[in-house]
N, C-alpha and C positions, 0 to 999 in steps of 0.2 A: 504494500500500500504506500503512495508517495506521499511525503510530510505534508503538502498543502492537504491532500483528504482526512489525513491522521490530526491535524488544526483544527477542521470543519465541523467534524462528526465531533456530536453531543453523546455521550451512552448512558439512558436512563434502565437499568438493572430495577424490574417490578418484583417485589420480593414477597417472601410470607418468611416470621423471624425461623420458623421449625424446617423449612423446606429444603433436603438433602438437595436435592437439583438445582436449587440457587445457591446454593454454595460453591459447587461443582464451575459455574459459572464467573463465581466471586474470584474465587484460586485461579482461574485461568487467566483474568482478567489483571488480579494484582501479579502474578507471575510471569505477563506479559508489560506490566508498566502502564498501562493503559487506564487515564481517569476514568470516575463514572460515577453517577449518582445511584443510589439505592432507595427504593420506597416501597419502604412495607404497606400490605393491603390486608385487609381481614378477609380471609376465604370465608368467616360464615356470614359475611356479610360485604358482598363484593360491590364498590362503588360501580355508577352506570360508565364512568370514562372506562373502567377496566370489562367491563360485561362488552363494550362496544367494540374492543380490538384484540380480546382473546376467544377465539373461535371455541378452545376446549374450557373457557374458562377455569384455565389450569395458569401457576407459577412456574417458571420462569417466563419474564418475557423482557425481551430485549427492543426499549425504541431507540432507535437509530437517527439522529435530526442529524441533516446534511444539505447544507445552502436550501434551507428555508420547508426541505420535505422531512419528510418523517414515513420509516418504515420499521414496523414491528413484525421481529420475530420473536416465534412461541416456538416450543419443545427444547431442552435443555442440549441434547446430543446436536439440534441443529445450531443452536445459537454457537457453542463450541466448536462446529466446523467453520460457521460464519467468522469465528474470531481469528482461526486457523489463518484461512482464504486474507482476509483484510488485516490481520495484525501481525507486526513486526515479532520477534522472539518465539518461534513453533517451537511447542509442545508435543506435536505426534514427531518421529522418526521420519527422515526422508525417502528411505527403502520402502516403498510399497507394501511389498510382503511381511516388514515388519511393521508398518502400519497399517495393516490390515490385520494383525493378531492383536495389535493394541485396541482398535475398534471391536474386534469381537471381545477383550477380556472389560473392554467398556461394556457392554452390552449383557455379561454376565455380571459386573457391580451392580447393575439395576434389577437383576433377580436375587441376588444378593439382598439387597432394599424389601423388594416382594415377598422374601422369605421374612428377614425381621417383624414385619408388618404383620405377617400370619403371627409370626412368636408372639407379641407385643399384646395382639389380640385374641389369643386363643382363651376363649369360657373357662374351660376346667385344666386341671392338673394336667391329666394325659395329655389331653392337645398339647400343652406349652410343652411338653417333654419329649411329645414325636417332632412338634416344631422345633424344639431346639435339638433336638439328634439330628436333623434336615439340616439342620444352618449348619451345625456343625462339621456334616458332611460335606458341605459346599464350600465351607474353606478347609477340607484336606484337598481337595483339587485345588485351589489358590497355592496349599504349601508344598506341594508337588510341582507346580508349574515355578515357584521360586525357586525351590531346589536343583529343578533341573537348568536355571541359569548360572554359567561356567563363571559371573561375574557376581555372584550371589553374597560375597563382601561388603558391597557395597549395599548404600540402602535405600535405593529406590527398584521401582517394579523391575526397568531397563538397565539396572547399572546406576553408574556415577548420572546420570542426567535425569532430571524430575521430567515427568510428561503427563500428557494427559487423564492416562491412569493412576498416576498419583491421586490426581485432582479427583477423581471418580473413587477413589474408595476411603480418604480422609473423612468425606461425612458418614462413609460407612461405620468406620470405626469409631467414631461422637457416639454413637449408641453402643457401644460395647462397654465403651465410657460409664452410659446411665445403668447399664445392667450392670458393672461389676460393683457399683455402691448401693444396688439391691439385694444381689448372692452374690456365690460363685456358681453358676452355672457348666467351667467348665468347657466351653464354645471353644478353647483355643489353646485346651490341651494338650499337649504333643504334637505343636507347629511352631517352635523356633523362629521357622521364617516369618511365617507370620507375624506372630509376637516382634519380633526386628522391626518389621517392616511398619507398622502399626504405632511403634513407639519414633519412628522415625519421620514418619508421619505426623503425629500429636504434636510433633517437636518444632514442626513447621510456622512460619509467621505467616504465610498466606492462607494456610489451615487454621491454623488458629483466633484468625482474626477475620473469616468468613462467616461466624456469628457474634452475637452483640453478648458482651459479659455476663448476664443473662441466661442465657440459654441453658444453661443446665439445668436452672429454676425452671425455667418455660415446661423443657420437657420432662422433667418430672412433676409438674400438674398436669402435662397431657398424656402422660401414662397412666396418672393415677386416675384421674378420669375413664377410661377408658369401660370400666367394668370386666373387665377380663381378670385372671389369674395372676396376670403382674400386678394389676392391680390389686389384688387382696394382699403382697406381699408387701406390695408399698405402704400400704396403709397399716400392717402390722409393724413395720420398722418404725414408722411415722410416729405410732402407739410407745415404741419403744425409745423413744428419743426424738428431739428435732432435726429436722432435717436440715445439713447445713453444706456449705461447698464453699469455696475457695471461688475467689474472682477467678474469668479466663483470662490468661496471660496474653 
């Protein structure tokens, strides 16, 4: 993209404060240098400016103002390629073939997401416990595919260089975060790598700083809410003490 367009272009980043896929958006964005505004919206109560230019009436959504037009993209994966395509500092690999394994291990972080989301909200005991044997399961193939890279010292997905997969599983791990100051569940067991990579992760400033101080509070009222089995656990710990957290750094 040439410096006069990278001048022009405003980027207004439409948020929700809990949404893993604007975060994913957030990281890529500060990890390319690239300003932008952030505006969170209430998903259960969506203004009509936002009902009018998100077709899914989903988060994220990217408006783009550029000599006097404005163009919004929606879905998270697309906004990310968008940023790819127009913005200085890439995140995917130049090799096709290995950006194409990166997009498909993108593409399993968001069933990653879908799994959490059954755990989070499974009714009874059982559920949470076939859901979390499931999640569990999905990241022995994450510490299998770590393993098998000959550069696996280092601590990102690819080696020495952070990419877009980075950015795709740091909000994954923000919830491994909220569940390990409700049990121990367990989930990450006897994966090293994982565990590495995860802590390498947390440790990050564009990770880190992809939600508001916050958020740990947020989502632990939105799990406890939930009515589910985490939820009766939370609410037993809650019983047992206040709940309390550490600002995010």
């Amino acid at each position: 993209m040439s410096g006069e367009s990278e001048m022009t272009d405003k980027l207004i980043l439409v948020s929700h404060p809990l949404c893993p896929y604007v975060q994913r958006a957030a990281i890529s964005l500060t990890e390319k240098g690239v300003p932008f505004e952030r505006v969170d919206i209430d998903l259960a109560d969506k203004p009509d400016w936002f009902k009018a230019i998100s077709p899914l009436g989903k988060v994220p959504l990217l408006r783009v103002q550029r000599n006097g037009d404005e163009t919004t993209i929606f879905e998270s994966a697309v906004i990310l390629e968008f940023l790819e395509e127009t913005q200085a500092n890439p995140l995917h690999p130049a090799d096709p073939y290995a950006r194409a394994r990166h997009r498909a291990w993108i593409e399993y972080g968001s069933a990653v997401l879908n799994a959490i989301g059954r755990l989070y909200s499974a009714p009874t005991e059982a559920g949470f416990l076939a859901e979390s044997r499931a999640l569990s399961g999905m990241f022995d193939r994450l510490e299998a595919e770590l393993a098998d890279d000959a550069l696996r010292s280092a601590p990102w997905f690819a080696g020495h260089r952070f990419s877009l997969v980075d950015a795709v599983y740091g909000p994954v791990f923000r919830y491994l975060d909220a569940f390990d100051r409700i049990g121990d569940f367990g989930i990450l067991d006897g994966k090293p790598h994982v565990q590495a990579w995860r802590k390498a992760l947390n440790d990050r400033p564009s990770i880190k700083h992809a939600v508001a101080p916050d958020y740990p509070q947020r989502l632990h009222a939105f799990l406890q809410a939930k009515g589910s089995f985490l939820s009766s656990l939370i609410r037993r710990n809650d019983q047992a003490g206040p709940f309390a957290l550490a600002r995010s750094a």
